[in-house]
N, C-alpha and C positions, 0 to 999 in steps of 0.2 A: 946833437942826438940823431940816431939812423936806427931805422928799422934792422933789425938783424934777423930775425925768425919772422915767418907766419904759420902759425899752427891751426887745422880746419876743423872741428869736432861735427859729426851729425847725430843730431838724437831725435828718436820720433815721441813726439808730446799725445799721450791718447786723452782723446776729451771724457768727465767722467759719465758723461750721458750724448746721444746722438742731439746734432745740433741742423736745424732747419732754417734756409731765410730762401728772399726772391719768391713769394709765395707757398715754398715746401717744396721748389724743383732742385734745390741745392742742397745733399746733407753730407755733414761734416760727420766724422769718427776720429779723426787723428790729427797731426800734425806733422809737417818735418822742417826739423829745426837745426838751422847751421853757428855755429859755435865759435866765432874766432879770436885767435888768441895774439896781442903783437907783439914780441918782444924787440928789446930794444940794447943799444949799446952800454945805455949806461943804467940798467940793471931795470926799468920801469916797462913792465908791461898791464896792457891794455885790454880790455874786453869789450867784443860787440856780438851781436847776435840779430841773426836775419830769418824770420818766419811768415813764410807766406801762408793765410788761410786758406790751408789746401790747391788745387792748381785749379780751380774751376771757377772761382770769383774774380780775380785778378789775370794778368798776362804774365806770369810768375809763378815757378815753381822751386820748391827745393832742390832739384839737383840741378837746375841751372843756377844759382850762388853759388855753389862748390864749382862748377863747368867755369865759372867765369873769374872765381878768385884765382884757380890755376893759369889764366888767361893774363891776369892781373899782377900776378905777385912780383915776377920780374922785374915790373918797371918798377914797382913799392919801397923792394928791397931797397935799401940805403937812403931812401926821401925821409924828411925830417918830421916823425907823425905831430908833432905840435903844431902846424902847420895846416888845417883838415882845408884851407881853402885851395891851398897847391894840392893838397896831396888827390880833392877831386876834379883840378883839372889832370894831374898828372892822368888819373883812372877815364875821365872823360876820354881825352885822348886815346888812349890807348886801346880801350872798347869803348866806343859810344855806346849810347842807349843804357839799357838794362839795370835801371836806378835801386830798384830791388837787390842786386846783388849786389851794388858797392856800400848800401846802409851801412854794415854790421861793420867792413873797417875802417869807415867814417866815425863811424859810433866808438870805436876803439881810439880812434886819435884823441875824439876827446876827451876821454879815459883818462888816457895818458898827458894831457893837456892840461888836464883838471890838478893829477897828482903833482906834476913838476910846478903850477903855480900855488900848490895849495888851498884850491879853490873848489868847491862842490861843482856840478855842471848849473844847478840851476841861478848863481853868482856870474858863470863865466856868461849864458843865455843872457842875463838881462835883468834878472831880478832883485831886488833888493832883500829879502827874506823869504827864508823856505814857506811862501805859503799853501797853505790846504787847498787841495781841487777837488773838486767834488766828484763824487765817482759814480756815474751811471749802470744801470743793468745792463743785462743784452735779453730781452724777451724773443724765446723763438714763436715763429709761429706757429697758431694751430687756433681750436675754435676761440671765438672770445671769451668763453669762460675759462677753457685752458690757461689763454693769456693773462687775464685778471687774476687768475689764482697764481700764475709767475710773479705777475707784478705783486701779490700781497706778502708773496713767499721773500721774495727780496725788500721788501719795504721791511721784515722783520729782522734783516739783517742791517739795515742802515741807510738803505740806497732811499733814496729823493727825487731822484731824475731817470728815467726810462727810455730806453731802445726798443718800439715794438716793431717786429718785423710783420707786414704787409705784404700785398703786392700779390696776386696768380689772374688767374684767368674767371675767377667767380669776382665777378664785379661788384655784387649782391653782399657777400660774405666780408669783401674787401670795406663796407661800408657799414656792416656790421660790430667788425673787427673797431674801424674805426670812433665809431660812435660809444661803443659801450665802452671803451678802454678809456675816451678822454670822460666820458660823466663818473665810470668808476672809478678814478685815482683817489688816491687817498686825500684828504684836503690838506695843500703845501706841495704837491706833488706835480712833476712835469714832466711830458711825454715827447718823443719825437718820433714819428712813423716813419720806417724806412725800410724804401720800396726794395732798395737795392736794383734797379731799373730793371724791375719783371713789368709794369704797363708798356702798353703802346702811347704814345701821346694822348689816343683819343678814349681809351679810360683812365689816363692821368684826372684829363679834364673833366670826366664824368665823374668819376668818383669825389675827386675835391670841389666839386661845383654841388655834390649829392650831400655832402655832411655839416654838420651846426658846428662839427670842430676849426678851431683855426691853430691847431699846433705848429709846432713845425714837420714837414714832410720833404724827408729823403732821399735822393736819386732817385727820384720818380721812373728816372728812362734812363735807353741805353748812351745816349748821347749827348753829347754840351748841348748841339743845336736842338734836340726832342726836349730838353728840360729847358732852355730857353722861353720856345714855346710855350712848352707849359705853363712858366713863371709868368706869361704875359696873360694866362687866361684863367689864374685865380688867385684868392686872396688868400692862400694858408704863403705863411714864409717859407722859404724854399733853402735844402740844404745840400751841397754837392759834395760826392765823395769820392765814384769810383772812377768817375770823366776828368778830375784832377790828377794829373802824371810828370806835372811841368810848371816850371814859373809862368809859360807863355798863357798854358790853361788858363790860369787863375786870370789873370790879366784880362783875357778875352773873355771871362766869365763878368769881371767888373765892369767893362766896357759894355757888354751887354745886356745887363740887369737882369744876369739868370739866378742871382738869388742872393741873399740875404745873408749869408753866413757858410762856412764849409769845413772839414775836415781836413785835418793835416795829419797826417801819419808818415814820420819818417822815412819808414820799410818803402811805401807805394814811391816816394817821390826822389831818393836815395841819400837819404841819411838826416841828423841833425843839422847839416850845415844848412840844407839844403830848404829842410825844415823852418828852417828859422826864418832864412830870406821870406816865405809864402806867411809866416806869422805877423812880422815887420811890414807887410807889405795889406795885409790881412786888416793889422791894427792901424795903421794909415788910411785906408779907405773906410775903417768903420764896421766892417765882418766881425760878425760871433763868430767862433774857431772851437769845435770840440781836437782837442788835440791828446792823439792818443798812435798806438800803433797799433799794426793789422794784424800781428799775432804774435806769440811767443811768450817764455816765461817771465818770471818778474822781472830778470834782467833786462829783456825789451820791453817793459811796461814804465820801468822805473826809469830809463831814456827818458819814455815821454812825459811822464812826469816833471821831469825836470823843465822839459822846456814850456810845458801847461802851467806849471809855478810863476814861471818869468814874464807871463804875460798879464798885461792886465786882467785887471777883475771885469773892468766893462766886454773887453773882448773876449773870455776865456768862459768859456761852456761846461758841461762835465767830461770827465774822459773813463774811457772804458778801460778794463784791467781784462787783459785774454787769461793772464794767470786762474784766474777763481772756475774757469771753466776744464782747466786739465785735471786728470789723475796721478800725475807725478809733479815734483818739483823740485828742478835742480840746483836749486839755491834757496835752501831752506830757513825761512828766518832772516830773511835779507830782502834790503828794496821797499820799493814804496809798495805798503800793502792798504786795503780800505779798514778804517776805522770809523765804526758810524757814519759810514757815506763819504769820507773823505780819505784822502790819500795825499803824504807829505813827505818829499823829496827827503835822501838823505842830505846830511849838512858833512860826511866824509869827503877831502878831496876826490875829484873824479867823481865818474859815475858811485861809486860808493857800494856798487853789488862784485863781488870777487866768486865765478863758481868753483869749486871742487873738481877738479882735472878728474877724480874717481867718478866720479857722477855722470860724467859726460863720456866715458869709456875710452876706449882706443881711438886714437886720431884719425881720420879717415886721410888727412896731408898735411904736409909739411913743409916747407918752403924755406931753403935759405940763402943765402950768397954762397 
């Protein structure tokens, strides 16, 4: 089997309300989301999809995945996509870096890897049975009573576990925020603060040294070695998300006991394959793993899903759905969507979401032999 086509789709995802984190210095309104399509010789094609949250959280943007699959597709052409471990050195090779934009046709091989063995992805991942993952909120910030009313607005939708966003330059507020959100959860309910690394180290330490909470708190700071730090000078568990980019990251984060548990997101780290290895490696050492992707529609949701199913229970946290946050949806009725707080892989070979070529508009490229 050989790639024969790459088809490039771009759609901008508008969120249905403005979204804030990193204390409020970060807002989201939109999205831009790339589409890829693989086709193949013997009639099987593939879907992936790569969305960065905006260009301002990440080192990734939407027109560099479209910049770099043009860069990419050449060497693609005719490699065997059931193959996703060649087919990312093939991409390694040929551009290094830029793990964000090889996701979505990593994400496509195992599309197509899944249909030709007749296998769901979360089977091929690891798992023995499609099970449920729990599906967490994303609370933006804003006062703590704004927060609290987030968090009770989504606790009536189903959600159980909570993302509140933290983190500016009011130290005061940041301990406010903290305190009332973890006394007012609902009882059964659990929270992780995340900073999104807006502290310096030395209000990490003030602020988690200042509050009776011991939740979990996220990317405190900008850096492996600022949260390192931090992790040596308080007792809330510590979770990393945006300083992971690399297997090597993680490794150096284990060695140095900068925390307790972390984030796996496809998109950030480039792709499921890639994913997996930080997961395997994650449940080895003993890391909770909220595993989820960094943005996009159900289609990049239900990726991670897939591989959040395959992981144990002991290591596997809730994952975040970016979908419930957009005003469109280009795959409607399709994919792992939240049901009373959980969310459960399809059991279709492959990834099991197909979108509507109409939906996704006119191609922005195309690529073939």
């Amino acid at each position: 089997m050989k790639i024969t086509r790459i088809t490039v789709f771009q759609l901008d995802l508008p969120l249905f309300e403005p979204y804030y984190l990193s204390g409020g210095r970060l807002r989201f309104d939109r999205l831009d989301s790339t589409f890829v399509r693989l086709e193949t010789d013997e009639g099987v094609t593939g879907w992936g999809e790569g969305c960065p949250w905006g260009h301002t959280y990440l080192p990734a943007h939407g027109p560099g995945i479209r910049a770099a699959i043009e860069t990419l597709a050449a060497a693609l052409i005719g490699c065997d996509p059931r193959s996703p471990e060649q087919i990312n050195r093939v991409m390694d090779v040929t551009l290094p870096g830029h793990p964000y934009a090889k996701s979505p046709i990593d994400m496509a091989c195992w599309d197509i890897l899944g249909q030709v063995s007749g296998l769901p992805l979360w089977q091929l991942l690891g798992g023995e049975t499609p099970a449920p993952v729990l599906v967490n909120s994303s609370i933006s910030t804003g006062t703590p009573e704004d927060m609290l009313a987030l968090i009770e607005r989504a606790a009536q939708k189903g959600y159980t576990v909570h993302s509140a966003k933290v983190g500016g330059t009011d130290i005061g507020l940041d301990i406010d925020r903290i305190e009332a959100i973890s006394g007012g959860l609902p009882k059964g309910h659990k929270v992780t603060f995340d900073v999104n690394r807006a502290w310096q180290p030395a209000a990490a330490i003030e602020v988690l040294n200042s509050v009776q909470a011991r939740d979990w708190v996220e990317q405190p700071c900008e850096t492996l070695d600022q949260c390192a730090h931090v992790a040596d000078r308080v007792r809330n568990p510590i979770m990393l998300d945006e300083c992971m980019h690399t297997f090597g990251d993680h490794l150096e984060a284990w060695k140095r006991g900068a925390c307790e548990g972390v984030k796996v997101k496809p998109n950030r780290v480039g792709g499921l394959t890639k994913a997996r290895q930080i997961r395997d490696f994650g449940v080895s050492i003993g890391w909770q793993m909220h595993i989820e992707d960094v943005g996009g529609s159900a289609l990049a949701d239900t990726a991670a899903i897939h591989l959040a199913s395959s992981t144990p229970e002991a290591n596997r946290l809730a994952s975040w759905l970016c979908h419930y946050h957009l005003d469109v949806d280009p795959v409607p009725g399709q994919g792992a969507r939240n049901a009373s707080g959980q969310a459960v892989p399809t059991s279709a070979p492959g990834l099991g979401v197909t979108p509507d070529p109409q939906a996704l508009g006119a191609p922005v490229a195309v690529y073939e032999g």
